[in-house]
C-alpha positions as CSV (number, residue, x, y, z in Angstrom):
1,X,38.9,6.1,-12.7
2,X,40.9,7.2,-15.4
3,X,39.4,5.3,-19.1
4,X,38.2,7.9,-21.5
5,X,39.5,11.4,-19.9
6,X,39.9,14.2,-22.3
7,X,42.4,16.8,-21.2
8,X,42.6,20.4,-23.0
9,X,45.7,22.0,-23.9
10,X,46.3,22.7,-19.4
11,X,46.4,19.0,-18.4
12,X,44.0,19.4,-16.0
13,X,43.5,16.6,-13.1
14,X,40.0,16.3,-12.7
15,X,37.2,16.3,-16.1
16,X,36.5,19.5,-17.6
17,X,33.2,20.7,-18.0
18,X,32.5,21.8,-21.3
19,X,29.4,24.3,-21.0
20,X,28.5,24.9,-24.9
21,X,25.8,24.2,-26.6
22,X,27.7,24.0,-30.1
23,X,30.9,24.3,-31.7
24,X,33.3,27.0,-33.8
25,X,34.4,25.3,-37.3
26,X,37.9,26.9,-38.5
27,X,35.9,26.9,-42.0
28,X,32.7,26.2,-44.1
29,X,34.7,23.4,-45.6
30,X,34.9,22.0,-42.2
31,X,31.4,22.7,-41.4
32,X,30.4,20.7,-44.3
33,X,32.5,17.4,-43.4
34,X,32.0,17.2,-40.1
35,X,28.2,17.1,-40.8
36,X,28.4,14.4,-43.5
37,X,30.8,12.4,-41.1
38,X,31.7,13.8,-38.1
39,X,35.3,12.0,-36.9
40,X,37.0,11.2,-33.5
41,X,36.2,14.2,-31.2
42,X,34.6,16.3,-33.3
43,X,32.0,17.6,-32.4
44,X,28.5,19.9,-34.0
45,X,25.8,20.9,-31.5
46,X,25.5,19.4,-27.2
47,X,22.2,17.9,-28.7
48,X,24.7,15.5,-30.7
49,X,27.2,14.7,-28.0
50,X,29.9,17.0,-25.9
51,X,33.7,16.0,-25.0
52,X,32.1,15.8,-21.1
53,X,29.3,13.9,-22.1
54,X,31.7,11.8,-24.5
55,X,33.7,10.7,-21.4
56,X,31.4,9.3,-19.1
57,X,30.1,7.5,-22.4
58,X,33.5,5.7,-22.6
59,X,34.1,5.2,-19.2
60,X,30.4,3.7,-18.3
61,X,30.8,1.6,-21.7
62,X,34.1,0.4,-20.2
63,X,32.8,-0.6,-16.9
64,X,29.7,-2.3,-18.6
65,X,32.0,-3.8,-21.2
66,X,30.0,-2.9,-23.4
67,X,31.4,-1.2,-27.3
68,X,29.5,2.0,-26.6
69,X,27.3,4.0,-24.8
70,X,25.3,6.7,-25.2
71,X,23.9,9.2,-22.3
72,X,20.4,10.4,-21.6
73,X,18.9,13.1,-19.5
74,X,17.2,10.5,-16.8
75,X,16.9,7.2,-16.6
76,X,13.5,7.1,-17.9
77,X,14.7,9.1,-21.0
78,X,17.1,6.0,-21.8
79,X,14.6,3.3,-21.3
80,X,12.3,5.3,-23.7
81,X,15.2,5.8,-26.1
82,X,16.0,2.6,-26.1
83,X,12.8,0.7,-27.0
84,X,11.1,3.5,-29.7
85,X,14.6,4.0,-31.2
86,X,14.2,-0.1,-32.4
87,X,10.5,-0.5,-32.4
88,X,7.1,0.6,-35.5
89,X,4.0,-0.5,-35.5
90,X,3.5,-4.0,-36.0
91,X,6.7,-5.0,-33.7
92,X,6.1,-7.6,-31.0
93,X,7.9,-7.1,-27.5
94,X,7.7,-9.8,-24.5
95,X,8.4,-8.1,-21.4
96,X,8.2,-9.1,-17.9
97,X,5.3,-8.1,-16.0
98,X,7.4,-7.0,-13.1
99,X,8.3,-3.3,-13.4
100,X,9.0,-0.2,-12.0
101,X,5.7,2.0,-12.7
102,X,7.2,4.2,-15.4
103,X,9.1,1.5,-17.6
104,X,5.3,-0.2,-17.1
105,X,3.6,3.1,-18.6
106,X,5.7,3.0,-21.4
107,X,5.7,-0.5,-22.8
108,X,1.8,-0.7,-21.7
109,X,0.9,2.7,-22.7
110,X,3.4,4.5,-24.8
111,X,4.6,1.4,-26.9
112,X,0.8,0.2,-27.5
113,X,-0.2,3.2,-28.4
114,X,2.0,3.1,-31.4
115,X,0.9,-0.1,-32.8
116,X,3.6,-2.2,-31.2
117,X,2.0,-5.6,-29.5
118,X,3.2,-6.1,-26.3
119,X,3.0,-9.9,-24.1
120,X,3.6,-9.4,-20.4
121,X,4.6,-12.4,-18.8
122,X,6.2,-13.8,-15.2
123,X,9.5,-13.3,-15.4
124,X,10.5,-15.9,-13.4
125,X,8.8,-18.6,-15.1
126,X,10.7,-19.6,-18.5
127,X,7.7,-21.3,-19.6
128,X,5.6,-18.0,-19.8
129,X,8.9,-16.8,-21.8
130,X,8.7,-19.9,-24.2
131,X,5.2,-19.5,-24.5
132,X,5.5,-15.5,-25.3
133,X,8.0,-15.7,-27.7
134,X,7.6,-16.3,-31.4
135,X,9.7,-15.8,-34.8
136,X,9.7,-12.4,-35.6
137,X,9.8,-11.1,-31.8
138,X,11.8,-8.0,-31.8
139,X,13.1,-7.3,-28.5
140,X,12.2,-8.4,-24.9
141,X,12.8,-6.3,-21.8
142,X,12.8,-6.8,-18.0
143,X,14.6,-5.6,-15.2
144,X,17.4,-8.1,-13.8
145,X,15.8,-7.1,-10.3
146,X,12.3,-6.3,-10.5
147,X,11.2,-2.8,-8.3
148,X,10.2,-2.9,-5.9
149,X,9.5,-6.3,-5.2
150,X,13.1,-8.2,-6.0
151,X,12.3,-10.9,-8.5
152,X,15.6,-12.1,-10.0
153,X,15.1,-13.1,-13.2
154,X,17.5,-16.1,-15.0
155,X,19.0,-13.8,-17.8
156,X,21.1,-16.1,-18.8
157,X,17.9,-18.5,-19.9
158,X,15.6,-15.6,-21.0
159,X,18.6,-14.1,-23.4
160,X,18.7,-17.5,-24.7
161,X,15.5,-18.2,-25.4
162,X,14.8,-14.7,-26.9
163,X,18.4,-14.7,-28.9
164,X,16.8,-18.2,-30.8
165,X,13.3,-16.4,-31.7
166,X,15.5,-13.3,-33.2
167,X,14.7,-10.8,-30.6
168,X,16.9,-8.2,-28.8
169,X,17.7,-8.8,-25.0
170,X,17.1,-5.0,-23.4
171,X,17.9,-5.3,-19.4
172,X,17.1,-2.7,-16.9
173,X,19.7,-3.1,-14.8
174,X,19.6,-0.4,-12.1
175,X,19.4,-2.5,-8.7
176,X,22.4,-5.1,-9.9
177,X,24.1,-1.8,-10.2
178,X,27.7,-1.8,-12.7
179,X,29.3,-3.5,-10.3
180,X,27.4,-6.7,-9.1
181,X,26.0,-7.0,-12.8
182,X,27.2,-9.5,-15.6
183,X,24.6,-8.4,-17.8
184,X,26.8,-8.4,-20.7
185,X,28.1,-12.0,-20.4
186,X,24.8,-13.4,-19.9
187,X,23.4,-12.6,-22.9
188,X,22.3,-8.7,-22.8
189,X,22.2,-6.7,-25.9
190,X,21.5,-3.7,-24.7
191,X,21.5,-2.5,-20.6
192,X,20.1,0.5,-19.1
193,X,21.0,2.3,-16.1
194,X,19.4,5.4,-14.4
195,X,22.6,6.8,-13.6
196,X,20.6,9.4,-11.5
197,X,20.9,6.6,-9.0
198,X,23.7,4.6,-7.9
199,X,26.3,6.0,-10.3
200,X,25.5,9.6,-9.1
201,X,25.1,8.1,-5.5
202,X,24.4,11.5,-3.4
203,X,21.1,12.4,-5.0
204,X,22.2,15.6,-6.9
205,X,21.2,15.5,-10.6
206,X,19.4,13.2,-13.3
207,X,20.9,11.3,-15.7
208,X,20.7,7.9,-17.5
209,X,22.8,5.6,-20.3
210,X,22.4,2.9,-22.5
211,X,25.5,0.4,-23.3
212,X,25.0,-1.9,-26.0
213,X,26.9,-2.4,-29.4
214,X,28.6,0.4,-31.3
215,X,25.9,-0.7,-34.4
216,X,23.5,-0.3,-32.2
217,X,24.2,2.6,-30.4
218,X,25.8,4.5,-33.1
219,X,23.2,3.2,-35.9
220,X,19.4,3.0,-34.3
221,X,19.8,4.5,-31.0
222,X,22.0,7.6,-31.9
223,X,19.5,9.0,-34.7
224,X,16.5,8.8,-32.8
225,X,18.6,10.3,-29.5
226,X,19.9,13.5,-31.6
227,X,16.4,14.3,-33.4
228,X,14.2,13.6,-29.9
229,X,16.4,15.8,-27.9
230,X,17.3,13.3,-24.6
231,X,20.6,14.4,-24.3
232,X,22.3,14.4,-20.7
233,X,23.7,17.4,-20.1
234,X,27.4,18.5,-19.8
235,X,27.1,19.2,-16.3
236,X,25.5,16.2,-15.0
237,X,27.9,14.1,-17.1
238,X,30.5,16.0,-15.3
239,X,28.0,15.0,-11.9
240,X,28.1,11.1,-13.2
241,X,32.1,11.3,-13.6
242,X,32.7,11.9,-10.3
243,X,30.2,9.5,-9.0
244,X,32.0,6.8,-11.2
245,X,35.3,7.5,-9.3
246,X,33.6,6.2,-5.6
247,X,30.8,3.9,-7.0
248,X,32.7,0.9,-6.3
249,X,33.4,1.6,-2.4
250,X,29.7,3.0,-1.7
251,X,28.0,-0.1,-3.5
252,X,30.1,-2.5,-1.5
253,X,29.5,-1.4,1.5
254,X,26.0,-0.2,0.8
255,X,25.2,-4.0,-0.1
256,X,27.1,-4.9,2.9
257,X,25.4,-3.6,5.1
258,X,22.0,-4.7,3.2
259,X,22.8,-8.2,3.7
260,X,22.9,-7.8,7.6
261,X,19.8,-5.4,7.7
262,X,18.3,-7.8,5.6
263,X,19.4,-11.1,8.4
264,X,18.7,-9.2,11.4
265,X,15.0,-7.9,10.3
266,X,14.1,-11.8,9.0
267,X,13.4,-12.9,12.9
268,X,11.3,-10.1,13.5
269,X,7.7,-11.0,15.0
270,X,5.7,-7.7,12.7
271,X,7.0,-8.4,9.3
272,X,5.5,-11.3,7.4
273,X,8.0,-11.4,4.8
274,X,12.0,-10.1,3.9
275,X,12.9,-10.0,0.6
276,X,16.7,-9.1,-0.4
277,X,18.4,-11.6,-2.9
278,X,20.9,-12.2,-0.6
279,X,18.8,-14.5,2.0
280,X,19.0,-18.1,1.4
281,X,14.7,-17.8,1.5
282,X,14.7,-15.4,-1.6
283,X,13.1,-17.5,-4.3
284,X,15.7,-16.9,-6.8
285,X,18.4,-17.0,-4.1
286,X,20.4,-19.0,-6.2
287,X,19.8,-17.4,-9.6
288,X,21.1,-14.2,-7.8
289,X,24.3,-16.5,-6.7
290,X,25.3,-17.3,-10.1
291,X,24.9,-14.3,-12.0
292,X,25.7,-11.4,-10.0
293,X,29.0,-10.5,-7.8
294,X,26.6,-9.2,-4.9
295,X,23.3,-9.3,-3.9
296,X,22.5,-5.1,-4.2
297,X,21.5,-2.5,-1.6
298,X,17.7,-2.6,-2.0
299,X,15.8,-4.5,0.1
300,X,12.3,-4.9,0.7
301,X,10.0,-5.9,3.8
302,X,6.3,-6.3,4.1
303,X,4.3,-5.4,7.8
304,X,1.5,-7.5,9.0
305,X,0.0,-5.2,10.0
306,X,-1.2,-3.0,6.1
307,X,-1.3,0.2,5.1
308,X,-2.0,1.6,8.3
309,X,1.2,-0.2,10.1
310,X,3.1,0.9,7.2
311,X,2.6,4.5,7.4
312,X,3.0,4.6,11.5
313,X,6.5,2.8,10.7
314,X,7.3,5.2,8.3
315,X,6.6,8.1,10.2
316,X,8.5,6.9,13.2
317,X,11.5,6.7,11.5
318,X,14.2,9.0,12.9
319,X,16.9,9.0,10.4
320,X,16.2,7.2,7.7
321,X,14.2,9.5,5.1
322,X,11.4,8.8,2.9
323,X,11.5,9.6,-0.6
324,X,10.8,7.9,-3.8
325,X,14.5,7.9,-5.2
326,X,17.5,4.8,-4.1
327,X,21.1,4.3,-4.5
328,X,21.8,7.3,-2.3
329,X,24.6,7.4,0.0
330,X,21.4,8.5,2.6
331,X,19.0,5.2,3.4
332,X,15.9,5.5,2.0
333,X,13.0,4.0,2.2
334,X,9.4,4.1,0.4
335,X,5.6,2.9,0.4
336,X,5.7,1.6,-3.5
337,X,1.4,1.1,-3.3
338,X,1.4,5.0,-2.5
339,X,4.0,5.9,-4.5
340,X,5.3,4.7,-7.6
341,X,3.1,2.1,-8.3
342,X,0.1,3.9,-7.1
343,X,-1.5,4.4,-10.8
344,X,-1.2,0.3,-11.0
345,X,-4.6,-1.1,-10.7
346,X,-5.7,-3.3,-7.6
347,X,-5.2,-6.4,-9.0
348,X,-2.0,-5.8,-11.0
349,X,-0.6,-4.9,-7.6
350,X,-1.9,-8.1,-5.7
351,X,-0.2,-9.6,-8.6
352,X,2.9,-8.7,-8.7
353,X,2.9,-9.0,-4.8
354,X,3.0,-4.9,-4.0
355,X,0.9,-5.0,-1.1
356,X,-0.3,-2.4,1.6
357,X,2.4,-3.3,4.0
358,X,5.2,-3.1,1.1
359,X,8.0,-1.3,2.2
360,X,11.4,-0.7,-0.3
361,X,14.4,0.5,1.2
362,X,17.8,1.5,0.1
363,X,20.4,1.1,2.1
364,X,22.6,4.3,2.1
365,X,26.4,5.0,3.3
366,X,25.1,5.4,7.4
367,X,26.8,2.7,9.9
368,X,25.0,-0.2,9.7
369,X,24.1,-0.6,13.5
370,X,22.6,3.1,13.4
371,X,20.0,1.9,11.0
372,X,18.7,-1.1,12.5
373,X,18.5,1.1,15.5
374,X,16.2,3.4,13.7
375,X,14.3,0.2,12.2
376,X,14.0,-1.3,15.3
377,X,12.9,1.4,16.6
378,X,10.2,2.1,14.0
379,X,8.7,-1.2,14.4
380,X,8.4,-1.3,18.3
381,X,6.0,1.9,18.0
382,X,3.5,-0.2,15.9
């Protein structure tokens, strides 16, 4: 609420917004130092950082407990920062094979194309981990909770296992969300967050950060941030402040209601499987228990019935929207085969269990009764 806040000479209440793209120097004397080192608050061009920006950098750090942070202009913008800020040809990543579709382009695409070697591997099986690994390894990344399909993953193990070969731990952390993740204690060195979700919450600008060390931020991340140009900008900092302030309350009772969507739809007759982390029949169930303070508001639900029966449920749907974006305070839901897996091939998608009758849903702020209305609803018309 209050960790990091920069007030001006008026003591304003609520963060200013600092609209400038650079900064007056009383002298060319000044210009000249604060180039070679620039201190506390000081400040050369938006590119570089911003006293609004420079807030929500504190505060997420804070919350994270994390050294530092620095903010991007989406989510995406911080995994890609992330991983070519610390990576040249000749590098060796591991990375689960469970991602979203755009953090898959870039480590199978983007990353390869540079000449860094990349492993994919299950990322619930430690084995495949053990196996992937090797002296030299640089970094390995996954998602705590895989999209769209839920997979927990024992951080606490991988970090291990990756901390003794030398590499980087670099978590995507979106779906534990700040305040259900313990990232940090379990090993992370570095976790991402598209803050355009959750810790914006009403689906009203992009943004994304990375937390890590203040060497790392400051010394490999920072360098390749200011020259690449994937600074967040002041006025969606000033967006992510405010979401900070209620993020607590709407992921609490976001998750909340999750967990009893999530019991409630388990007994029903057209869904052949429930996944939400939360359910004793998740496979990681207990993973999920012991390293997080809640179980999330995603959820995800296949239909028996395919493609067909997934677009009739989705169309049927009275008030919950579809769209391809979650952690609004609105529910939303999404066909990941159509949508953002759709460029995966055939037989990466039966893999990774992202099937025709896939359904992801992200329970918004709505009363929890209302939605299960809707759902039930939904799935009588099919």
């Amino acid at each position: 609420m209050h960790h990091g806040a920069r007030r001006s000479q008026f003591g304003e209440v609520a963060e200013a917004i600092y609209l400038t793209q650079g900064f007056v120097y009383p002298d060319a004397e000044s210009a000249e130092a604060r180039f070679e080192a620039a201190g506390p608050d000081e400040f050369i061009y938006a590119r570089y950082g911003n006293p609004t920006v420079a807030m929500f950098e504190d505060r997420i750090a804070a919350l994270e407990g994390t050294e530092d942070a620095f903010a991007t202009a989406s989510g995406m913008a911080a995994v890609a920062g992330a991983l070519m800020s610390m990576l040249r040809a000749g590098d060796h990543v591991v990375s689960a094979r469970a991602l979203f579709g755009s953090c898959h382009y870039i480590l199978d695409e983007v990353l390869r194309r540079y000449g860094v070697e990349v492993t994919f591997v299950d990322g619930t099986d430690l084995d495949q981990w053990r196996a992937a690994l090797r002296p030299g390894t640089k970094a390995v990344f996954l998602e705590s909770i895989s999209n769209p399909t839920l997979e927990v993953i024992d951080l606490q193990a991988v970090a291990g296992l990756a901390h003794a070969a030398g590499a980087l731990v670099v978590v995507d952390n979106v779906f534990a969300t700040p305040i259900f993740s313990r990232a940090v204690a379990l090993g992370a060195d570095v976790v991402i967050y598209s803050a355009t979700k959750h810790i914006d919450g009403q689906g009203r600008a992009l943004g994304g950060v990375i937390c890590g060390t203040r060497a790392f931020i400051r010394g490999t991340l920072e360098p390749y941030m200011k020259h690449t140009g994937g600074a967040l900008s002041p006025f969606n900092a000033w967006v992510m402040l405010n979401g900070l302030t209620t993020l607590d309350l709407r992921v609490r009772a976001q998750a909340e209601s999750a967990q009893r969507i999530a019991d409630a739809l388990q007994s029903n007759p057209k869904l052949s499987r429930v996944l939400y982390p939360g359910l004793p029949t998740h496979p990681q169930h207990q993973i999920a228990s012991a390293q997080m303070t809640g179980f999330g508001t995603m959820l995800a639900f296949e239909l028996a019935g395919g493609k067909s029966a997934a677009f009739g449920f989705l169309n049927a749907l009275q008030m919950i929207i579809i769209s391809n974006n979650l952690g609004d305070a609105r529910s939303i839901v999404t066909h990941p085969a159509t949508t953002t897996h759709q460029r995966l091939p055939e037989d990466q998608k039966r893999l990774l269990g992202i099937t025709p009758g896939l359904i992801r849903m992200s329970v918004g702020l709505e009363d929890a009764a209302d939605l299960l209305s809707d759902l039930q609803a939904a799935l009588d018309v099919i």
